[in-house]
C-alpha positions as CSV (number, residue, x, y, z in Angstrom):
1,X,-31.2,81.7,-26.4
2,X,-29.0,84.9,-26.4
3,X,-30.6,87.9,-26.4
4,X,-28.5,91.2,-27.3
5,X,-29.8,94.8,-27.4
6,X,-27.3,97.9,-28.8
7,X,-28.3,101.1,-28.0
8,X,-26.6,103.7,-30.4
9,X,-27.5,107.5,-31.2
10,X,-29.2,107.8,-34.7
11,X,-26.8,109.6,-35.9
12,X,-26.4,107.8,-39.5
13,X,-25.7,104.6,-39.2
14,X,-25.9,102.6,-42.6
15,X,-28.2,99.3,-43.2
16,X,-24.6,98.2,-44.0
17,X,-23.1,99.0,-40.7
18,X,-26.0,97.3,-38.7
19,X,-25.5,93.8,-40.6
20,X,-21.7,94.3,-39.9
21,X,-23.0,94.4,-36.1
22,X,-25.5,92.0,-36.4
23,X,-23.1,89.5,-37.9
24,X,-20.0,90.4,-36.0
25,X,-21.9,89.9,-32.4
26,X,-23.9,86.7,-33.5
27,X,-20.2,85.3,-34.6
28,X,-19.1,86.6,-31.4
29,X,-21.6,84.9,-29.2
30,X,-21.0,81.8,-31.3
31,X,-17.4,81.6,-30.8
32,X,-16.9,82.1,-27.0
33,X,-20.7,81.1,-25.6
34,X,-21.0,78.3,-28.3
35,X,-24.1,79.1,-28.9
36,X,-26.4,77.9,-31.7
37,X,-26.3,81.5,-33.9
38,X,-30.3,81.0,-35.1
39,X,-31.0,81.3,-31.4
40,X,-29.6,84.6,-31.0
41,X,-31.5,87.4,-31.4
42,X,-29.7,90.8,-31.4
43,X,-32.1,94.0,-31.5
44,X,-30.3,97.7,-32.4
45,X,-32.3,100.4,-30.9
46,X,-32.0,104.1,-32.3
47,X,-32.1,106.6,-29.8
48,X,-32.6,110.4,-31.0
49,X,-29.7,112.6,-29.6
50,X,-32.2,114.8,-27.8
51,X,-33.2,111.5,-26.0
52,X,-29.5,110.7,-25.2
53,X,-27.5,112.3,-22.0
54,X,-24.1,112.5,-21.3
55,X,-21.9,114.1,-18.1
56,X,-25.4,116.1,-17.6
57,X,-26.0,117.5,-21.5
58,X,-28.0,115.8,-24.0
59,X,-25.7,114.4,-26.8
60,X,-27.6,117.0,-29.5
61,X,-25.8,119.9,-27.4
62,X,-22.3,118.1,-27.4
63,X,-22.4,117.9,-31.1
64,X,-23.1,121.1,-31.6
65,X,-20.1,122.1,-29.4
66,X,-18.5,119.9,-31.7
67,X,-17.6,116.6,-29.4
68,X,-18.6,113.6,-31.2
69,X,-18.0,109.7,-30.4
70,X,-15.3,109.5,-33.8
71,X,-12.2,107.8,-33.3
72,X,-9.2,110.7,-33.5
């Protein structure tokens, strides 16, 4: 029984964009494990960007600096 956690910032994303991950990992973990997909569990976790580090500054400081995860 696959068990998968994501850990993202909550930084916006849509009810939308979780069932695309939801979806798109429990297809994945299908395909290449061939496992049964209503045994896998897959469990998104929110993290507030205050509670988030990066290269020693919390992830709230980088965006304000203006770095951000977006593709260029």
């Amino acid at each position: 029984m696959p068990f998968v956690t994501i850990e993202l910032t909550r930084e916006g994303v849509t009810r939308e964009q979780k069932q695309e991950l939801i979806k798109g990992v429990t297809d994945l973990i299908t395909e290449v494990l061939n496992k049964d997909p209503h045994l896998t569990h897959i469990a998104i976790h929110e993290i507030d960007t205050d509670n988030w580090g990066y290269a020693g500054e919390q992830i709230s400081v980088l965006r304000e600096k203006g770095i951000t995860a977006d593709k260029k």
